[in-house]
N, C-alpha and C positions, 0 to 999 in steps of 0.2 A: 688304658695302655694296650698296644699289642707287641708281641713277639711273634715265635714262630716255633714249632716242632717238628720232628719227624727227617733225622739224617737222612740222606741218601749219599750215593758213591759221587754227586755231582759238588758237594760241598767241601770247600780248601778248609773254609773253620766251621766248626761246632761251638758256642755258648751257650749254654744253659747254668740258668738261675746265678751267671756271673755275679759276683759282689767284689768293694773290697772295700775295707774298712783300715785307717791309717789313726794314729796316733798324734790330738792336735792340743795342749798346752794341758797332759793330762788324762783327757777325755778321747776315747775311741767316735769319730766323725767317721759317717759312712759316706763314701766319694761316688759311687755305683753301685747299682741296688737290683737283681733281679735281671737281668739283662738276658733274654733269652734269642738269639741270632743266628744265621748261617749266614756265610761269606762263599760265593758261590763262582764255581769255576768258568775263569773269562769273563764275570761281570764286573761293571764299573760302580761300585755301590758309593755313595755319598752319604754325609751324616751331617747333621744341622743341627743349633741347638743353641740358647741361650749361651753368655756368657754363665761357668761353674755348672755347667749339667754334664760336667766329664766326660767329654769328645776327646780331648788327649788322655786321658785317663783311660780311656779304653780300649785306644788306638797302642797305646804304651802295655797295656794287659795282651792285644796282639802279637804286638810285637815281642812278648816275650821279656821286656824290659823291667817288668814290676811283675807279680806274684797275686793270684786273686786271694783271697781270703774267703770266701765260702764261692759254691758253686762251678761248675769244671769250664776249661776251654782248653779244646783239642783240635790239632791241624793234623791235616789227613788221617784222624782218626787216632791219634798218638797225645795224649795230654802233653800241655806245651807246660815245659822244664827250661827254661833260657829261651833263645833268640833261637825261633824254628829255623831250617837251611832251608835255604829259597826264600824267605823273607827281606824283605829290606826295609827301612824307615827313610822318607826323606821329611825334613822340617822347613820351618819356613825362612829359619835365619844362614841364610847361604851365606854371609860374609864368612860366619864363624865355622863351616859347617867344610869352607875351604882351604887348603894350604896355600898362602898366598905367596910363598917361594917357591911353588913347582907349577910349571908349566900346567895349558890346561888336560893335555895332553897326558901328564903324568899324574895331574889330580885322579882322573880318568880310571887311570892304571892302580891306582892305590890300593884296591880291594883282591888284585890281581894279580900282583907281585907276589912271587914267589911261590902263587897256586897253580899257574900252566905256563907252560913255556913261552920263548919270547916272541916267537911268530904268533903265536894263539894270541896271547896279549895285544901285540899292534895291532891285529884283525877286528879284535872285541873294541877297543879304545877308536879305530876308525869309525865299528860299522856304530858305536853307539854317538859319537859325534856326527855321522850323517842324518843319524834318527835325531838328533833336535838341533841340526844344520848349523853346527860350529865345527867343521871340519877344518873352515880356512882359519880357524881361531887356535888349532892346536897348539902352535909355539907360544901363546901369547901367556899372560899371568893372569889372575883372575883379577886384582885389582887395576887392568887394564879395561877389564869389561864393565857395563851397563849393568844393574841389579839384575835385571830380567835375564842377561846372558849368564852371569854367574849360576841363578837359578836352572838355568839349563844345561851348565857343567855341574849341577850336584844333580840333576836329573838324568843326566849320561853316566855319571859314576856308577848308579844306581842301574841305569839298563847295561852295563857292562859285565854285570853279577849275572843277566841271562836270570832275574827273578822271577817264582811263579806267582808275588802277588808283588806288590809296593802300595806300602800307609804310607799317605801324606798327611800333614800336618797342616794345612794352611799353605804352603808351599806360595801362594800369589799371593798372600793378602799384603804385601808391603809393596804390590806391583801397582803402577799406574793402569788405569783402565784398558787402554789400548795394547798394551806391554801384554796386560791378562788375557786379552782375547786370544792374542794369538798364542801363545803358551795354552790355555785351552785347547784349541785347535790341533797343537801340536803333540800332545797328550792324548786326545784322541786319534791320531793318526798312529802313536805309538801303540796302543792299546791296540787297533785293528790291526796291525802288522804283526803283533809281539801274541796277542792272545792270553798276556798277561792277566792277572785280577787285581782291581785297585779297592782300597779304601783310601775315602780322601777326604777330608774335615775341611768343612770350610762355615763363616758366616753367613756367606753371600746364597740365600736363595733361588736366585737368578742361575747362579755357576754351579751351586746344587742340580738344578733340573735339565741344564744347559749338557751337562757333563755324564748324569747319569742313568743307570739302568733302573735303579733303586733307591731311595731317598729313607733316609731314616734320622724321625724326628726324637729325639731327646729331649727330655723336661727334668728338669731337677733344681735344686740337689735334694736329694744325692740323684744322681744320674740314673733314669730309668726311659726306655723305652717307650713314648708318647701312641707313636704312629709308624707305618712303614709302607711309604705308596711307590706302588712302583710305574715306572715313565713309559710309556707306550711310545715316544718318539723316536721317529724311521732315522736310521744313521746310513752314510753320515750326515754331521748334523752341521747346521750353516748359519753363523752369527748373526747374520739378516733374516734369512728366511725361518727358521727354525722359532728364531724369539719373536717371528710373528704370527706364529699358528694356534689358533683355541687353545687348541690341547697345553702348550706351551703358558701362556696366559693364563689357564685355569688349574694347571699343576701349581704356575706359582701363587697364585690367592689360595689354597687350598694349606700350601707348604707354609706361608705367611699366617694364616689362621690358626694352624695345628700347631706351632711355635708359642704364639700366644696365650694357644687356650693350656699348653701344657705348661705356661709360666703361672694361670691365672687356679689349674687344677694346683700349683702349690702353694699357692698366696692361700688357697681354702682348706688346705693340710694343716698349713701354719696355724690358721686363725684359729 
């Protein structure tokens, strides 16, 4: 397993020796185990991982949504007590995740209302529809749009908040391949404009190393810490050229192997 030590002023989160243990028909199940990480400001960090190696599990400990049970996690230095400010969660179930009786426009607006005023509001609600190019879509309703458009009015709602990091959950994985690429694309275009920090979960190997500054592999359960390789590839980065560069190729066999061997280091826990 690796983790990492040693805070500096350039890390949004601190975990150390994270845990958390839930109650399951009885008996105390440990979900995440040891987890020791920084999330580092302006980077795009990525997390991989079997199914039940608690990726959202620890994305939700980030997010401030659930409560660790042993070991600390602190944003900007502040142990995190609730949902940190400047934080935001998007998930991957954008049908439900939308109101489909307001406009997209006002979806947009939802986090915004009633916290600045209404010229600030139309400004935020434009400029973050021009960031994932549904501007001409604003009167429309979300069950007018495409899955992948919806997904990028929960992703505008989200840059509207003006966040200093955004967990994603999966966010594409119910997307068609070509729908993903570009949504990729355009996530990274956000990221370079915004300066933002991401954590973002996904299955896909590929979209792992495709996406990020840092890769972080997960093995469990309960959820620990395998690996953490980080991508050398020059940004920005380009759907053809990029996914065909050594470095590219060889991070993903590398990521492919570190996945398994940390499913196969559990199978040898068990036995």
């Amino acid at each position: 397993m690796a983790g990492e030590t040693g805070a500096t002023h350039d890390n949004i989160f601190e975990c150390r020796g994270l845990g958390l243990e839930l109650e399951h028909r009885g008996e105390r199940r440990r979900i995440v185990e040891r987890v020791t990480l920084d999330v580092r400001r302006g980077e795009f960090l990525t997390i991989v991982g079997a199914s039940g190696t608690g990726k959202t599990t620890l994305l939700r400990l980030l997010g401030g949504l659930i409560a660790a049970t042993s070991g600390r996690i602190a944003f900007h230095g502040q142990p995190v007590d609730g949902a940190p400010e400047g934080v935001v969660v998007v998930f991957q179930d954008y049908s439900h995740a939308l109101l489909q009786w307001r406009s997209v426009a006002n979806n947009v607006a939802l986090g915004l209302e009633g916290v600045v005023d209404r010229t600030e509001l139309n400004e935020r609600v434009k400029r973050a529809l021009e960031m994932v190019g549904l501007v001409h879509c604003a009167g429309d309703y979300p069950w007018q749009l495409s899955g992948g458009m919806q997904q990028r009015v929960q992703i505008a709602r989200a840059l509207a908040l003006r966040p200093e990091v955004m967990l994603m959950d999966e966010p594409f994985g119910a997307l068609d391949a070509m729908t993903k690429a570009t949504l990729q694309d355009e996530l990274l275009r956000v990221h370079a404009q915004t300066g933002t920090s991401f954590v973002f979960i996904t299955h896909d190997i590929e979209e792992a190393v495709y996406l990020g500054d840092r890769v972080v592999v997960l093995g469990g359960p309960p959820g620990m810490i395998h690996q953490i390789v980080s991508i050398g590839l020059p940004r920005p980065r380009d759907q053809i050229e990029t996914r065909q560069m050594p470095e590219f190729l060889r991070h993903r066999l590398d990521i492919h192997a570190a996945v398994l061997a940390a499913g196969t280091q559990v199978r040898d826990a068990a036995s």
